[in-house]
C-alpha positions, -999 to +999 in steps of 0.1 A: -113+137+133-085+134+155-058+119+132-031+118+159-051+096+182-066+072+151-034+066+142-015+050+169-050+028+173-049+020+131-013+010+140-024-017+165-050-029+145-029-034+118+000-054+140-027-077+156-040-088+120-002-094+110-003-119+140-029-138+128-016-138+092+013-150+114-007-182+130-017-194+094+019-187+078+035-210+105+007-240+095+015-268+065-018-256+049-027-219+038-062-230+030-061-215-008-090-208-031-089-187-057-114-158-064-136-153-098-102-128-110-081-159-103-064-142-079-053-159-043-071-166-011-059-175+016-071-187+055-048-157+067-066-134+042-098-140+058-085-139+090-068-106+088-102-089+072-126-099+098-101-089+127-097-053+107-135-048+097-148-054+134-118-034+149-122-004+130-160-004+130-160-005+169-135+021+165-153+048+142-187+032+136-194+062+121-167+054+092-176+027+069-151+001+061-144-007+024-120-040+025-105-061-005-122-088+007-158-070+011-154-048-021-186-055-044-203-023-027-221-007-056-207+029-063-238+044-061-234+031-023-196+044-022-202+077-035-221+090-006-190+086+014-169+118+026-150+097+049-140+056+053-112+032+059-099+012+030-086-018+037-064-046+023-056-075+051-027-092+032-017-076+004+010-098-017-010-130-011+007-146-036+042-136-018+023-152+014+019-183-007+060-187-016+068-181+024+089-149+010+079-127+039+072-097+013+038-091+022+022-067+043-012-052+058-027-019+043-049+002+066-058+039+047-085+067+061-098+083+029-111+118+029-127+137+001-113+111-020-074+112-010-061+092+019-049+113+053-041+083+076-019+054+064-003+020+083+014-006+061+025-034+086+048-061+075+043-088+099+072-116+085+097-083+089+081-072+121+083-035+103+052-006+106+054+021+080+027+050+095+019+085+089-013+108+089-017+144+072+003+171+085+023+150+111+054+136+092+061+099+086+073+071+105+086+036+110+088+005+137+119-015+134+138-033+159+115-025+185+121+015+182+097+044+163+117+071+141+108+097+115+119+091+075+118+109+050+124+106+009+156+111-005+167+136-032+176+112-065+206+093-064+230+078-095+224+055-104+187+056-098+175+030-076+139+011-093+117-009-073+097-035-095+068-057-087+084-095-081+044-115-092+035-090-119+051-081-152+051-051-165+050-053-199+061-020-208+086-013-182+118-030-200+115+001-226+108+025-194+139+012-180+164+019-210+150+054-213+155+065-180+195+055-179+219+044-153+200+026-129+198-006-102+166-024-109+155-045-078+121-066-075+104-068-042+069-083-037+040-060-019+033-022-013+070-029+002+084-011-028+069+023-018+074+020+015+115+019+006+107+049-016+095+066+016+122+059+040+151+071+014+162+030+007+150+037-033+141+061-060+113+053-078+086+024-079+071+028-116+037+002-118+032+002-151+005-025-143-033-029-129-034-023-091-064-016-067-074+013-048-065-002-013-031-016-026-019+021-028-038+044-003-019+037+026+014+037+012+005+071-005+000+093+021+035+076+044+053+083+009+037+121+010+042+127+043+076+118+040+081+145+013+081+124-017+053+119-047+024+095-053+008+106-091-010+090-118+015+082-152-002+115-165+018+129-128-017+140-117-027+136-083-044+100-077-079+100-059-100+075-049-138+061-048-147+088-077-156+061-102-177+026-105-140+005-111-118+000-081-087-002-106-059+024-101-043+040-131-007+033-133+015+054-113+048+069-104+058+066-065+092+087-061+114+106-035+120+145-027+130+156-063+100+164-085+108+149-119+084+146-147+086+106-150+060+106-180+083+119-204+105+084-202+072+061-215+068+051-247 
């Protein structure tokens, strides 16, 4: 695998689907159903998958492509895999819905069950978030490409919280961990300001799926911060039938043993 050639080509991909996200956020009518979890979908949804599925097959047919919107593969399918692209074309749907602009598109190459190529695109900001193993992290903004990086932990501590999710435990998270500036965002956003130094901490104390984080994780590691399980274990993916995520910590330079502030 040549990483520092996929990635520049996972980075187009990614923009284009965020312009045809783009062509059904500007309509009157999202064309929404609602899927048998009750969760949200959209024209844009569909539109964004089937660009990303064909792109990347004709890209690396030799990589399967496992996408939110394709995800019933049976694990006993999934488990062969060493190597495959995991996919979510508008993650924050329900963000889409409220015309926020906090959603984004998630494009992660998995390897031997951690991710080692990630692009999070946000196509209402017109903002890329990219990184692969070993070669740093970056970010598009304002039409220009520079390297971030994870800060060491400020005071007070900056949270990121989910906007469309509650948390039920993370009010008594919140008073154990002290002085801190709580902020809500919608989207893998929240990790993505964890990566370039804007925040401290993104504690999702809640059900998420394996291609709402991979992406994210690897621009958060590559830019020197941490992506663990509650336990602070490392978090892996495909190794299991469920495509549920444990909870998890996402925080900057300063190795800090979160756990110890749940209840």
């Amino acid at each position: 695998m040549d990483l520092a050639t996929l990635l520049p080509a996972a980075v187009r991909i990614a923009q284009d689907a965020g312009d045809k996200i783009m062509a059904v956020y500007r309509t009157a009518d999202f064309g929404v159903e609602h899927k048998q979890d009750d969760s949200p979908l959209t024209a844009a949804d569909m539109a964004s998958h089937h660009h990303i599925v064909d792109a990347l097959t004709a890209l690396t047919p030799q990589y399967p492509v496992l996408s939110e919107e394709s995800a019933k593969l049976p694990f006993s399918e999934r488990s062969q895999w060493q190597t495959y692209w995991l996919v979510d074309p508008l993650d924050g749907t329900r963000e889409f819905i409220k015309r926020n602009g906090e959603f984004s598109t998630l494009i992660a190459l998995v390897h031997n069950h951690q991710p080692i190529l990630g692009v999070v695109h946000a196509p209402v900001l017109n903002e890329t978030w990219f990184a692969h193993q070993g070669g740093g992290a970056f970010k598009i903004a304002n039409g220009e490409t520079f390297p971030i990086s994870t800060r060491a932990t400020g005071t007070p501590l900056k949270v990121m919280g989910s906007k469309s999710h509650r948390d039920p435990v993370m009010p008594q998270f919140l008073e154990r961990i002290g002085e801190h500036e709580y902020a809500v965002m919608g989207s893998i956003l929240k990790a993505c300001l964890v990566a370039e130094g804007s925040a401290d901490i993104y504690p999702r104390l809640g059900l998420t799926s394996e291609w709402d984080t991979a992406a994210a994780q690897i621009i958060v590691e590559e830019a020197g911060g941490h992506f663990t399980r509650t336990d602070m274990q490392p978090m892996r993916y495909n190794t299991k039938d469920s495509l549920l995520n444990p909870y998890f910590f996402v925080f900057g330079r300063d190795y800090r043993d979160w756990s110890q502030y749940l209840v």
